[in-house]
C-alpha positions as CSV (number, residue, x, y, z in Angstrom):
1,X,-54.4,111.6,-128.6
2,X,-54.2,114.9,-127.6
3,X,-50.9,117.3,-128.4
4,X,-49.0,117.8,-125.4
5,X,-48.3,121.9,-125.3
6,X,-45.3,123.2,-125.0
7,X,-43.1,126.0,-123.4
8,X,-44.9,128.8,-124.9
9,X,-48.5,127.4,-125.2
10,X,-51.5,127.6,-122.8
11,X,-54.7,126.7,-123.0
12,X,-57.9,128.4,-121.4
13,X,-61.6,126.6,-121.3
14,X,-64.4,127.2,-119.1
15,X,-65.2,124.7,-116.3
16,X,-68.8,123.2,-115.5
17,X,-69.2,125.5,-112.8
18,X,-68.7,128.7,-114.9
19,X,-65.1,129.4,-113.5
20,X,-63.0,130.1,-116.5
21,X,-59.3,128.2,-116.2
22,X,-55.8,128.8,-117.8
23,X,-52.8,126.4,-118.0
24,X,-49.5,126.9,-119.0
25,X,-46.0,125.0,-119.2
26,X,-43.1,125.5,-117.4
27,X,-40.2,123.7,-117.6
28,X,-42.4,120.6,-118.8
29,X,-44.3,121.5,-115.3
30,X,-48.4,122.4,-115.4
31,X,-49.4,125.6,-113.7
32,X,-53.2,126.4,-113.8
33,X,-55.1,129.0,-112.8
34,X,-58.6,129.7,-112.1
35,X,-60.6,133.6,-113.0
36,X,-63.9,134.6,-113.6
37,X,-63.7,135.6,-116.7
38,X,-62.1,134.5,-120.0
39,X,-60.4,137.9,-120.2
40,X,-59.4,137.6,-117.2
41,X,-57.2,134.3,-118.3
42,X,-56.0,136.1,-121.4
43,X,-54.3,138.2,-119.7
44,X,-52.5,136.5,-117.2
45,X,-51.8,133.9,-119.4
46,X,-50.1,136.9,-122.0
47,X,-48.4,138.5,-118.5
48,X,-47.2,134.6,-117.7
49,X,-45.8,133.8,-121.5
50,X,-43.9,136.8,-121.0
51,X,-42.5,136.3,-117.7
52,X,-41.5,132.9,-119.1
53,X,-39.7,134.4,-122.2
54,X,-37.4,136.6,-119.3
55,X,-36.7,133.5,-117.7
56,X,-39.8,132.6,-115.4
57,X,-39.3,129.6,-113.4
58,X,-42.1,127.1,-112.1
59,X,-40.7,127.6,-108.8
60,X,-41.3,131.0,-109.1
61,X,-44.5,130.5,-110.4
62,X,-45.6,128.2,-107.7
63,X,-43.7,130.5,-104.8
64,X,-46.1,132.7,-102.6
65,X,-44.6,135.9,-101.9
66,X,-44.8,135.2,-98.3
67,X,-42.8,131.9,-98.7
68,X,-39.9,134.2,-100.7
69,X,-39.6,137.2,-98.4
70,X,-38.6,134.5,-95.5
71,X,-36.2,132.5,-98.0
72,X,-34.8,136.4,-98.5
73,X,-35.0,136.9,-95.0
74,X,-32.8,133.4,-94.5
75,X,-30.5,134.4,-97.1
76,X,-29.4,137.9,-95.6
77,X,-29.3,137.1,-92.4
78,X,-25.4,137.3,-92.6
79,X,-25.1,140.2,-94.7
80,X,-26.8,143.3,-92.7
81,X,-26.8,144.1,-89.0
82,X,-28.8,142.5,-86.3
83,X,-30.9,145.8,-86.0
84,X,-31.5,145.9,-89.7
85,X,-32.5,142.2,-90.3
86,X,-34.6,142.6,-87.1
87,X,-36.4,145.8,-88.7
88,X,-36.9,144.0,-92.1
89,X,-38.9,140.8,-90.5
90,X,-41.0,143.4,-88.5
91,X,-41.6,144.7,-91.9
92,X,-42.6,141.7,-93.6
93,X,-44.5,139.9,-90.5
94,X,-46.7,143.4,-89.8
95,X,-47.1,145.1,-92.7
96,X,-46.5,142.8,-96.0
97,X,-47.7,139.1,-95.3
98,X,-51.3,140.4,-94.2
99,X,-51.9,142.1,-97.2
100,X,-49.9,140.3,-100.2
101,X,-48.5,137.2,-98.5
102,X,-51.2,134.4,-100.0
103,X,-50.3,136.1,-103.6
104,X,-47.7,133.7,-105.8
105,X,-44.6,136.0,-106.3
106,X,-44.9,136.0,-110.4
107,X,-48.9,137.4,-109.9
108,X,-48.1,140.2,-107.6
109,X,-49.0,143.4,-109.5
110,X,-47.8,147.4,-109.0
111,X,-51.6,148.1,-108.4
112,X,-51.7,145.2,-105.3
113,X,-48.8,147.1,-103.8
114,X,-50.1,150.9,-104.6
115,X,-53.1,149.8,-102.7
116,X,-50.9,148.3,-99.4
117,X,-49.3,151.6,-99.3
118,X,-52.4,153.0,-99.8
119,X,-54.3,151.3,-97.1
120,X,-51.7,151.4,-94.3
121,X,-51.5,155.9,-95.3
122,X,-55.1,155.6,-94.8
123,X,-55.1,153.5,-91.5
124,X,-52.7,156.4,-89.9
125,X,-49.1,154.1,-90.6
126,X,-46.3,157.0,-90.8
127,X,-45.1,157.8,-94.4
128,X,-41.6,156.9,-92.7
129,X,-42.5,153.4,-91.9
130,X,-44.8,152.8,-95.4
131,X,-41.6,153.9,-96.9
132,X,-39.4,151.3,-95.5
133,X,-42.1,148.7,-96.6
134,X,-41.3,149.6,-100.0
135,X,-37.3,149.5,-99.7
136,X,-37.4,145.8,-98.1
137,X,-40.4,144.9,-101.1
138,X,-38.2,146.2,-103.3
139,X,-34.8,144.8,-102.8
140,X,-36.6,141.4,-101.8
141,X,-38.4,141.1,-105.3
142,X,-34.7,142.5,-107.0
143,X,-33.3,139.1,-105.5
144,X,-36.6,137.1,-106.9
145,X,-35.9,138.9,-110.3
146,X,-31.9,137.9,-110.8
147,X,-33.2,134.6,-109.4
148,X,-35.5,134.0,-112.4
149,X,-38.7,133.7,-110.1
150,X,-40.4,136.5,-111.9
151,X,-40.0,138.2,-115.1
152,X,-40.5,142.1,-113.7
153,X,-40.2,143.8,-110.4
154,X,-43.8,144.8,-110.0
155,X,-42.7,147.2,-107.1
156,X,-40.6,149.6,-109.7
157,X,-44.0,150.8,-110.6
158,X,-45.2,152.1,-107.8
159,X,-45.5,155.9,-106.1
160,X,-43.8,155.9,-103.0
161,X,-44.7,158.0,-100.1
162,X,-42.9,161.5,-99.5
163,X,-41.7,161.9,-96.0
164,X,-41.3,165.1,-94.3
165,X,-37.9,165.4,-92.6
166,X,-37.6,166.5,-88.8
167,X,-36.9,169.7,-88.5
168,X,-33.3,170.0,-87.8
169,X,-32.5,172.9,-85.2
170,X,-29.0,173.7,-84.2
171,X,-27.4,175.5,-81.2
172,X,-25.3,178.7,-82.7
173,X,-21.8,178.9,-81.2
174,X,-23.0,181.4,-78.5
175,X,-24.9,178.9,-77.6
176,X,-23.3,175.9,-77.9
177,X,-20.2,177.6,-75.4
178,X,-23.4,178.0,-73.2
179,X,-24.3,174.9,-73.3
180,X,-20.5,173.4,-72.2
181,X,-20.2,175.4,-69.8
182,X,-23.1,174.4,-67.5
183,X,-22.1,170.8,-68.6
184,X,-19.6,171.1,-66.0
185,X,-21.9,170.4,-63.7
186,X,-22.9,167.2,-65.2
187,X,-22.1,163.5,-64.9
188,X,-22.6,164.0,-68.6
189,X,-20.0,166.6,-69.3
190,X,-17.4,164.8,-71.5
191,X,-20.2,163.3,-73.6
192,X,-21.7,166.3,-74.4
193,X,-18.3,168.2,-74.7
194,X,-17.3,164.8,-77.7
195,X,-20.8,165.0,-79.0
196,X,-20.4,168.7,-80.3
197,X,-16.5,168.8,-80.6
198,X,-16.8,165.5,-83.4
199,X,-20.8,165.4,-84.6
200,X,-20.5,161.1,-83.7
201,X,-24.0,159.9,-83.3
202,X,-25.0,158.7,-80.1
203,X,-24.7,154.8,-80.3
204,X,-21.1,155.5,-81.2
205,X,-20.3,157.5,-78.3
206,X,-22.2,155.0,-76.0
207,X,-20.2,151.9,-78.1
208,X,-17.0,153.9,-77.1
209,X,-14.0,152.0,-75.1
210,X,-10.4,153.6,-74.0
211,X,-8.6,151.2,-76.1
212,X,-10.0,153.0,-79.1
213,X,-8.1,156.1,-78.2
214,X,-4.6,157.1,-79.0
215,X,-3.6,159.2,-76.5
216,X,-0.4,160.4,-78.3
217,X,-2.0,160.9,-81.7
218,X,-5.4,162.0,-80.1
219,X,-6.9,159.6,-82.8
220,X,-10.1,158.0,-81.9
221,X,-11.3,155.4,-84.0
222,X,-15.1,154.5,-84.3
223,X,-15.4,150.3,-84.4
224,X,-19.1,149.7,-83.2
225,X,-22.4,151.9,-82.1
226,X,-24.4,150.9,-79.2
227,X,-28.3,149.5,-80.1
228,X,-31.1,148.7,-78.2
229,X,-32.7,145.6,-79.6
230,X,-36.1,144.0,-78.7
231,X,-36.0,140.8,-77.3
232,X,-32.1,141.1,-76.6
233,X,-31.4,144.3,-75.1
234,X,-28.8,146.7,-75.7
235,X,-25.9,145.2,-77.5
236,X,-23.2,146.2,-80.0
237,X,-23.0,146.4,-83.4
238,X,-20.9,147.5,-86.2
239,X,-21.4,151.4,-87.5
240,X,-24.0,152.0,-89.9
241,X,-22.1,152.1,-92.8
242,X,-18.5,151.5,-94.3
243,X,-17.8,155.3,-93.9
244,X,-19.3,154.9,-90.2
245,X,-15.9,153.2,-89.3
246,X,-13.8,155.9,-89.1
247,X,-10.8,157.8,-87.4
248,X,-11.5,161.1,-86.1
249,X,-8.8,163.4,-84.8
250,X,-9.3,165.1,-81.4
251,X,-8.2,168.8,-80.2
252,X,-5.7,169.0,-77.1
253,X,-8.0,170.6,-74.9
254,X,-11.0,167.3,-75.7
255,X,-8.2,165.2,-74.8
256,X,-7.2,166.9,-71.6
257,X,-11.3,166.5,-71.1
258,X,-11.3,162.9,-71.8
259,X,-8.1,162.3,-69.1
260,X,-10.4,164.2,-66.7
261,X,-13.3,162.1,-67.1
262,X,-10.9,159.0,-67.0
263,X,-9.4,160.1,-63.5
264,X,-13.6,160.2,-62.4
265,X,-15.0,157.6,-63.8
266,X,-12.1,155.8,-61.6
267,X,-13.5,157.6,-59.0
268,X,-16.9,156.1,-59.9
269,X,-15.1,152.4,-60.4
270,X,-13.7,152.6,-56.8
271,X,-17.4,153.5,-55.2
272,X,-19.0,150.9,-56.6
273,X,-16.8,148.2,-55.5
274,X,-17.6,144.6,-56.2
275,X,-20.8,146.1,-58.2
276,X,-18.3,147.6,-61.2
277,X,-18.3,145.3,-64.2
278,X,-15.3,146.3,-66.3
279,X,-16.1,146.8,-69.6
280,X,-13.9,149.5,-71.1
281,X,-16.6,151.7,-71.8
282,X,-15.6,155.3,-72.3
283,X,-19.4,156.2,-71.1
284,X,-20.8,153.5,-69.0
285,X,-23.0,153.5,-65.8
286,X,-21.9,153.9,-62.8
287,X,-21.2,149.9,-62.4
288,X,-19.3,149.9,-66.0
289,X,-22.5,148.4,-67.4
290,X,-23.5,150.0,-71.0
291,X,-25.2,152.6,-70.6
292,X,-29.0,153.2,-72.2
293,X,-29.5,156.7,-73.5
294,X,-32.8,157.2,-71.5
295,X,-31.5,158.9,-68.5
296,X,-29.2,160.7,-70.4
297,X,-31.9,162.2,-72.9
298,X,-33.5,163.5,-69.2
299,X,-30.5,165.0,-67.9
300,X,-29.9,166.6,-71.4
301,X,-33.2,168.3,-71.7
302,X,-33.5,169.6,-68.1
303,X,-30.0,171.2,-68.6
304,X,-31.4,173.0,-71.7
305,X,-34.4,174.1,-70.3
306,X,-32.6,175.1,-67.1
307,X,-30.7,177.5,-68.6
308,X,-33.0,179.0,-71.3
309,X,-31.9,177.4,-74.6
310,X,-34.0,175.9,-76.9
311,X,-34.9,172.0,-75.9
312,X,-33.3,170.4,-79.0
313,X,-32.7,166.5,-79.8
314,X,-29.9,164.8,-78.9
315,X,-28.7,164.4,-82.2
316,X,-29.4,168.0,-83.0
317,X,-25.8,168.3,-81.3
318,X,-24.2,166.4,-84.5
319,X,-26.1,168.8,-86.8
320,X,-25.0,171.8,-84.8
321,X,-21.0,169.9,-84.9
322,X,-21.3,169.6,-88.7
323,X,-23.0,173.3,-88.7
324,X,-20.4,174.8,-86.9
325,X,-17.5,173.4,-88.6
326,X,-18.5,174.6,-92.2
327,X,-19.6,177.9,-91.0
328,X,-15.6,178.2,-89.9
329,X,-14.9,177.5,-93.6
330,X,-14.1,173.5,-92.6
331,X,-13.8,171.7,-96.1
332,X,-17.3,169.5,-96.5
333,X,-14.8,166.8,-97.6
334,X,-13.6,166.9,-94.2
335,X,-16.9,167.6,-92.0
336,X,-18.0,164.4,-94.3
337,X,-15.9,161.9,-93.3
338,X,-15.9,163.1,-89.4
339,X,-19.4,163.0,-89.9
340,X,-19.1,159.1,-91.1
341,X,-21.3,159.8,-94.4
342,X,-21.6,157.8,-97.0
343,X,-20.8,160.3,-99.8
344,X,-20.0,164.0,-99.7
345,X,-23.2,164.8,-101.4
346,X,-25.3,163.8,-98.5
347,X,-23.5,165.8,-96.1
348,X,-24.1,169.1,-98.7
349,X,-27.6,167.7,-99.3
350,X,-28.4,168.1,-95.1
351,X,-27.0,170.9,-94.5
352,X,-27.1,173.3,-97.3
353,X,-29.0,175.7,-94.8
354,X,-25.0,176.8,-94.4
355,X,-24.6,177.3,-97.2
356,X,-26.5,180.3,-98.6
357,X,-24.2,182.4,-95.7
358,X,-21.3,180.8,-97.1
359,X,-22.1,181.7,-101.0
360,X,-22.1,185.0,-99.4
361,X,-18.9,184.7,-97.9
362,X,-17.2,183.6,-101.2
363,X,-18.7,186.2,-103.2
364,X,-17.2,188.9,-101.1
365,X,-14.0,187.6,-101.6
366,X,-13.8,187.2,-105.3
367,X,-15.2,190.3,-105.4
368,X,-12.0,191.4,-102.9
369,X,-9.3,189.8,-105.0
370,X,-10.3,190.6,-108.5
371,X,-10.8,194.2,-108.1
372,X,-8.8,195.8,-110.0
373,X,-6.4,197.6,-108.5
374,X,-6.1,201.7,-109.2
375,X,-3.0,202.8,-110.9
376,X,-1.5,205.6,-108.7
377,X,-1.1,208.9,-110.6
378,X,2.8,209.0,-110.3
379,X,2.8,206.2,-112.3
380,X,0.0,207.5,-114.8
381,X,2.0,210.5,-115.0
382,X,5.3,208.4,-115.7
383,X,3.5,207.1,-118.4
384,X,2.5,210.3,-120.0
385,X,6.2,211.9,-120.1
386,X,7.4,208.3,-121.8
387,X,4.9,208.8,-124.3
388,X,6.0,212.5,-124.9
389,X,9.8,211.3,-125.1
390,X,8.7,208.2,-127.3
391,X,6.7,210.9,-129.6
């Protein structure tokens, strides 16, 4: 009677059709597999011994990678935003299952996922969006690897794609009281005048109610950001990040602007009648409704163009907020956590176009305060005759 193998055993033989095959125990469970070539069977049957040693399960070794990413996609479903978890099965449906979906998890090599990054470059998929293939491969197969599935995360391996950042172009402060001021005009007015007075993004101004500000304290307090979802429309979400749910102080003269646009938009609330749905929105539609960004983007660009300054983003306003304030000697500390950043270090990292001017700045007044300063000659002269005496 034959020896029944054990753990760390495997057997390879060729079959009657030529195919060469390898089995292997796990967890007193068979796996076989079938190559070409005896080598070929060597070395995944080394590769498979080894993942076993770190812990290789035969689940994992029966799991396609398809069949994991949805049990990761089931699992943090409750953990991340609506937006993100939306994103991340886009990810995996489009771009990940066609190419490596059929492949069991603990077979999945770097090369195998070099070449899907490869191939969607070459097909003309943006670096941006190859990129975010490899974050969602990555964490998914960081789960499958604390799970015991597979022995390595093949993904580590890999080159990612560089991206090249938008260009970031900001409005000086010539500009920017250019700007407000022909935003007087506008229906948009107080949205611009918050965008550029606090750097928020724009699904937190559109997520914005009244009962978020203090009028006494002029404390506004960021709670959720306004998203456009497929399938669902737009709908409300929590901020970004931790740091995205913030408090940000307000001058007097924004909050006079906000009581302004309060006293219109009840203007507004009275026209429409039976049509106004009352949602507490700061910046709704004119029937209370939230309010997509669309229009807005139109209104925006037309203003810029209509009086001659450069036709910028939207979101360009919250780099020019965050330019402005450190180029006024702001702390980045500060300009960070208005900002909603993570970290300080990424608010230095995006905008350390300021600060060349500002290394400038500080060098001149070192150089102003440790000067020495010139000894008048009365008191050079005192010190000569007390020398003379003291001789």
């Amino acid at each position: 009677m034959a020896r029944k193998r054990g753990q760390n055993e495997g057997s390879i033989y060729q079959r009657k059709d030529g195919l060469w095959t390898v089995q292997v125990t796990i967890q007193n469970k068979r796996i076989s597999k079938y190559f070409k070539t005896q080598s070929e069977c060597r070395e995944w049957l080394r590769n498979t011994l080894n993942q076993i040693q770190n812990g290789l399960t035969v689940a994992g070794a029966r799991t396609t990678v398809i069949e994991f990413l949805q049990q990761w996609l089931g699992t943090i479903r409750e953990s991340v935003r609506p937006k993100t978890l939306y994103q991340y099965t886009q990810i995996v449906r489009q771009h990940i299952s066609p190419h490596l979906g059929a492949i069991k998890l603990k077979d999945l090599r770097p090369d195998q996922i070099q070449a899907l990054y490869n191939e969607e470059l070459d097909k003309g998929v943006s670096a941006r969006t190859v990129l975010l293939t490899h974050s969602v491969l990555h964490k998914a197969l960081n789960q499958a690897l604390k799970l015991g599935l597979i022995g390595r995360n093949p993904a580590q391996a890999v080159s990612r794609p560089k991206v090249s950042h938008k260009e970031m172009r900001v409005l000086t402060s010539d500009q920017a009281r250019t700007f407000l001021s022909a935003a007087e005009s506008t229906r948009y007015q107080a949205l611009f005048h918050l965008a550029l007075h606090t750097g928020m993004r724009e699904g937190e101004l559109l997520g914005l109610k009244w009962e978020d500000l203090d009028w006494v304290t002029r404390q506004l307090q960021v709670k959720r950001q306004l998203q456009r979802m497929s399938g669902k429309g737009l709908v409300f979400a929590e901020p970004k990040t931790a740091a995205g749910r913030r408090t940000i102080v307000l001058s007097k003269s924004m909050v006079e602007k906000l009581r302004e646009h309060m006293d219109n938009q009840n203007q507004v609330r009275q026209q429409a009648g039976e049509k106004w749905q009352e949602n507490g929105l700061i910046f709704p539609t004119t029937i209370g409704t939230p309010m997509a960004a669309r229009n807005m983007y139109e209104d925006f660009k037309k203003l810029l163009k209509r009086i001659g300054l450069p036709v910028i983003r939207f979101h360009d306003l919250r780099h020019t907020a965050a330019t402005l304030m450190l180029q006024q000697g702001v702390h980045a500390k500060i300009v960070q956590e208005r900002l909603g950043h993570a970290d300080i270090s990424m608010t230095l990292n995006t905008y350390s176009h300021v600060l060349p001017s500002m290394q400038e700045e500080a060098a001149e007044k070192l150089d102003e305060l440790l000067t020495p300063i010139e000894v008048s000659k009365e008191i050079k002269h005192l010190r000569e005759v007390e020398q003379l005496y003291s001789a």
